[in-house]
C-alpha positions in Angstrom: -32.4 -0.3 -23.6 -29.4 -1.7 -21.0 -31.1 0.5 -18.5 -34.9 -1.0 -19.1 -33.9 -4.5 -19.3 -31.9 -3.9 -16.1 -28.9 -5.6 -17.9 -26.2 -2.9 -16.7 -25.3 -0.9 -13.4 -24.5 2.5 -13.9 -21.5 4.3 -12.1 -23.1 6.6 -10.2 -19.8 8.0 -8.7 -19.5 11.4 -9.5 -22.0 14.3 -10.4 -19.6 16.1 -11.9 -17.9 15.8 -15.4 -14.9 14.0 -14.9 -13.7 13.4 -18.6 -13.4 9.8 -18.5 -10.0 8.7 -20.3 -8.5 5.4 -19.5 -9.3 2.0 -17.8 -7.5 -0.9 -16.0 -8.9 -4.2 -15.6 -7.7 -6.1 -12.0 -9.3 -9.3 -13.0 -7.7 -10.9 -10.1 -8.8 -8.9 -7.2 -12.3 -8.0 -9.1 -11.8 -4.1 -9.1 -11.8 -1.8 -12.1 -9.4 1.3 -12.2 -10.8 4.6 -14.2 -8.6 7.8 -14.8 -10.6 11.1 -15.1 -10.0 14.7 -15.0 -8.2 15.0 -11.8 -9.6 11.9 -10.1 -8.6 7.9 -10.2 -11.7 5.8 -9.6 -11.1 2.2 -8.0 -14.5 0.2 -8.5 -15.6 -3.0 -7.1 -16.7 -4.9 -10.1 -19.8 -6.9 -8.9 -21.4 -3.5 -7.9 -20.0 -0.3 -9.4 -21.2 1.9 -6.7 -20.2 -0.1 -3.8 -17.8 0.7 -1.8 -16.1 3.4 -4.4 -12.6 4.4 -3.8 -11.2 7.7 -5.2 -8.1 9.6 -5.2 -8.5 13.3 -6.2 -5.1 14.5 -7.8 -5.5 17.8 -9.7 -2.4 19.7 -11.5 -0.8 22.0 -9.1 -2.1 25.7 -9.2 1.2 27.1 -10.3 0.7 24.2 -13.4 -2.6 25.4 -13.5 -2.2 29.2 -14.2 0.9 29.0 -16.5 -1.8 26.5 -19.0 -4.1 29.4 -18.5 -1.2 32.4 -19.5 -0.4 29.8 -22.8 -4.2 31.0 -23.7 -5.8 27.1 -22.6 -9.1 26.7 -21.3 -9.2 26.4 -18.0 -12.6 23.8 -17.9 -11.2 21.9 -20.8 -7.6 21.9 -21.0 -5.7 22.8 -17.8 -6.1 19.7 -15.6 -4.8 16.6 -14.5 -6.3 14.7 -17.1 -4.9 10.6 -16.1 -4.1 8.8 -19.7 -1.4 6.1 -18.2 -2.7 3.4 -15.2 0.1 0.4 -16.2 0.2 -2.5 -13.6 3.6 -2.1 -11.6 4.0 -5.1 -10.0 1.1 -7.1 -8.0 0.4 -4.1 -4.9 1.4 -1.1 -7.3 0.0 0.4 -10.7 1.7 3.1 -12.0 0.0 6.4 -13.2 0.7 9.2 -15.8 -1.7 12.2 -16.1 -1.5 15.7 -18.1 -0.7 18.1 -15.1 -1.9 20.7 -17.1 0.6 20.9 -19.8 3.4 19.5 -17.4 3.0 15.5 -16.8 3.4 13.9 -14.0 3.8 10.4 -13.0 3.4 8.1 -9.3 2.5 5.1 -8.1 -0.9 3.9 -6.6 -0.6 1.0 -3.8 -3.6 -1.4 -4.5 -3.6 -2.8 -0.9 
């Protein structure tokens, strides 16, 4: 219905299934902030799919195969899946994702 009414703008950043997990709000500098299976999405939020930033950060491949020895799925469970984008300070948000069984944490700069 959001679609017909043309009341919404779809993301149309990625063709791939990307596992969408957490979200950041940057109200002051109008940008939205997505984790996803390996990937962090920055988003302009007057249009979605303008100018769309992304940062591909997958689990290492060492990470990778030791989740797949443990007997994980390798589609579903050994990845970089981000769960943590915390604002820092005003040019910095700080980021937490699975690495596959072995997490790993860093800082984005927003500038």
């Amino acid at each position: 219905d959001l679609l017909l009414s043309n009341s919404c703008i779809p993301f149309l950043g990625s063709t791939e299934r990307l596992d969408f997990r957490t979200l950041l709000l940057d109200e002051e500098r109008g940008r939205l902030l997505i984790g996803a299976k390996d990937h962090i999405f920055l988003l302009n939020l007057v249009d979605l799919n303008k100018n769309v930033k992304k940062i591909y950060w997958p689990a290492t491949k060492e990470k990778v195969e030791l989740c797949k020895l443990a007997g994980k799925d390798a589609h579903t469970e050994c990845a970089n899946f981000i769960r943590v984008l915390q604002p820092y300070n005003r040019t910095h948000v700080y980021v937490c994702g699975t690495g596959a069984f072995h997490p790993l944490c860093g800082y984005i700069e927003l500038g």
